[in-house]
N, C-alpha and C positions, 0 to 999 in steps of 0.2 A: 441257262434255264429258260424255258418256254413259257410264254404270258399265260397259257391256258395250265399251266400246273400250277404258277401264280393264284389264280382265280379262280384253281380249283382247291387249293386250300386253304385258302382264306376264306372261301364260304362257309366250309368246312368248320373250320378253325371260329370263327364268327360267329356261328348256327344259323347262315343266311337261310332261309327257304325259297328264296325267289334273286333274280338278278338285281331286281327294282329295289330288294331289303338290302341287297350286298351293296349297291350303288350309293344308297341311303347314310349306309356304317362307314362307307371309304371317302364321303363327301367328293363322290364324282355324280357323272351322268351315268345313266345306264348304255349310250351308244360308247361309251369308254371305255364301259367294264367289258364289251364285246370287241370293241378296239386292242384291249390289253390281253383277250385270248387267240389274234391272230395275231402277233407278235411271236415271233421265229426267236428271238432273243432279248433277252430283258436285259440290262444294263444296272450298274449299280447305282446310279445318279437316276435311273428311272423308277428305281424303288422306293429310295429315298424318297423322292418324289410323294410318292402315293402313300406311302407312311405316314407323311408329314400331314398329307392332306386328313387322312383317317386319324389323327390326333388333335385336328380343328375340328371335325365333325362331331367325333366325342366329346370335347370339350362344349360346344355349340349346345349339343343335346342334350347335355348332363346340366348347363346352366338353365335350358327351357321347363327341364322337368324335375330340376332341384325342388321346388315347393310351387305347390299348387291349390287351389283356392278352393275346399270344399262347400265351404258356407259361411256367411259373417254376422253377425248380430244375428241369429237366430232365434226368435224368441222361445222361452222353457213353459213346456205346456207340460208339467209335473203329472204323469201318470203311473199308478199302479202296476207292475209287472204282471205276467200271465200267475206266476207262481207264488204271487202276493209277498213276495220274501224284500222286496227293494223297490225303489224307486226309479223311474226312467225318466228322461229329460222331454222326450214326447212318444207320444202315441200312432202308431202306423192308419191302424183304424181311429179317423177320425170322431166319426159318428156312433162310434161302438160297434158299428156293423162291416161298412165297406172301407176296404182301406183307398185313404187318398192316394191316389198317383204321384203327388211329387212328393208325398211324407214316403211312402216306400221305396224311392228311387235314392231319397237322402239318406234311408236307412243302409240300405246295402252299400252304399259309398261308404258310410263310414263305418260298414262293417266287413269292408273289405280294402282297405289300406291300413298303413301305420303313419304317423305323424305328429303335428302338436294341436294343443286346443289349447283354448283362454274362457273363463267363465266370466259375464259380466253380469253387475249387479244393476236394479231397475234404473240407474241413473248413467249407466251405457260404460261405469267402473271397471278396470280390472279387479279381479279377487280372485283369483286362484289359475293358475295355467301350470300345465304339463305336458306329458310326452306320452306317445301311443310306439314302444317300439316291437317289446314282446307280443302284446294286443293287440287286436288292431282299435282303431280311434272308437268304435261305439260301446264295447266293452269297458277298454280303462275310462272312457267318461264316465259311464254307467258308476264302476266302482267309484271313482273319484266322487261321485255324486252323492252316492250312501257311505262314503267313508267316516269313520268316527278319529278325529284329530286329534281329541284334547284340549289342552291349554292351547295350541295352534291355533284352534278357529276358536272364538270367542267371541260375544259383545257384552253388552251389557243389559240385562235386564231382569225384572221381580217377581218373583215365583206368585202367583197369584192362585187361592184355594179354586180346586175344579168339583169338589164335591158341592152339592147344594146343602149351605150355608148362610145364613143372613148376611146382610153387607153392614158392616158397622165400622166410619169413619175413623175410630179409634185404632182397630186394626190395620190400616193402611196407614197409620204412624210409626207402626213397628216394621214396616215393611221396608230391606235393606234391596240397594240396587249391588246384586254383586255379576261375576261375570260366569256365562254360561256355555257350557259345549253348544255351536250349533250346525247341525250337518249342512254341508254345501246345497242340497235340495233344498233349504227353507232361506236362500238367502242370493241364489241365482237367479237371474231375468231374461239373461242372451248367453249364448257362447255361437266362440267362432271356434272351426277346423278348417286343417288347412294338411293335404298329402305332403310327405318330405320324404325325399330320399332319405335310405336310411344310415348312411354314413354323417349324414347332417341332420338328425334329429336330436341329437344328444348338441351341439353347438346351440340350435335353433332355440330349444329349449333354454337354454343357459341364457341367451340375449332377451328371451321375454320374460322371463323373471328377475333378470336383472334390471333392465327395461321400467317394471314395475313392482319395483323394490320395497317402495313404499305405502304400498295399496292394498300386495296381494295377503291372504290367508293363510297360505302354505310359505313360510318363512325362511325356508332350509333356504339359505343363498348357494345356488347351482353355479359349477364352477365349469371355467368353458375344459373341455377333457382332452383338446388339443394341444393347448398349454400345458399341462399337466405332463403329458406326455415328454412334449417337448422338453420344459424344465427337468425332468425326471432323466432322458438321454443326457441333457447337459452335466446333470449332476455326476452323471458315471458318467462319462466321459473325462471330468475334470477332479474325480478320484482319479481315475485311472493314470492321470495326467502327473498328479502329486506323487503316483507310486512309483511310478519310472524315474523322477528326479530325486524320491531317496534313494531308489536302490542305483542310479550313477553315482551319488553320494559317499555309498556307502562302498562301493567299490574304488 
């Protein structure tokens, strides 16, 4: 085999577009990858070779660009949507009129990855974090934000009359503290995002809520899906294992 058929299908094979990208993915130099196409014979030890390297590169790369830092403590500037129907965590146009520069550059970030997010409350708390895997991050915040929980988000507090009414001290004797639905929007002060690959957003996620177990809002204890998995092959497996020793048994 010829280095330059090598090199010609593994770019191929890759979707290199250029030497400098193929060079990149095989964790060589680029005067190598033109080295490895005037090679008359490739050898099996020389393949190995370059395999082995293109399985450090990948690795390399896939740990730089596992999760990456979109924003932290962000503060929540609670605005109106265009269609008045929900609430959004901030406003592109600051001023009502021009849109800020770095509020519309945040926006498309996190409206164009998938990843996890953590909601914090004014005293810089966790209270609620999740996963952007189907969505990308500014939507499922978006919904996370107007979502109605239940008995899940609650605190405590006293229904107080909003009609105009006189104020008479006796009435606020009868007045019981009990606990109340309250949307994530009326109870947020920062969130962070952060891009994750997407084989490791369902893990990611699982570590921050686990993480902060006893803080958050959304209580569903997230189980890591890798274990699950795992335990799950074990379990068949050590059926399988049990079936073969009755049926020796049994013959």
């Amino acid at each position: 085999m010829k280095g330059s058929e090598v090199i010609k299908n593994l770019k191929r094979r890759l979707r290199a577009k250029t030497y400098d990208d193929l060079a990149k993915r095989l964790g060589v130099t680029v005067q190598s990858v033109h080295a490895w196409k005037r090679r008359d014979k490739v050898t099996a030890r020389q393949l190995a070779g370059l395999l082995a390297s293109a399985c450090d590169a990948a690795t390399d790369s896939y740990r730089k660009k596992a999760i990456r830092p979109l924003v932290e403590f962000f503060p929540v500037t609670k605005s109106i949507s265009k269609q008045g129907a929900k609430f959004e965590i901030f406003a592109v146009k600051a001023d009502g009129k021009r849109s800020h520069p770095y509020l519309k550059d945040l926006r498309e970030e996190l409206d164009s990855h998938h990843g996890v997010y953590v909601f914090f409350d004014s005293r810089g708390h966790a209270i609620y974090a999740g996963k952007a895997r189907k969505l990308h991050l500014w939507r499922e915040m978006t919904n996370a934000f107007n979502r109605k929980r239940g008995e899940l988000q609650t605190i405590k507090r006293v229904r107080h009359p909003k009609t105009k009414v006189t104020y008479r001290t006796s009435d606020e004797k009868a007045r019981q503290i009990h606990d109340y639905e309250v949307p994530l929007h009326e109870l947020a002060a920062y969130f962070s995002a952060y891009e994750v690959t997407d084989g490791m957003i369902p893990e990611v996620e699982s570590l921050l809520v686990r993480s902060f177990a006893n803080d958050l809002l959304n209580k569903r204890m997230e189980k890591f899906s890798q274990q699950k998995k795992s335990h799950h092959k074990r379990s068949r497996s050590g059926h399988r294992s049990k079936y073969r020793t009755s049926r020796r048994r049994r013959k």
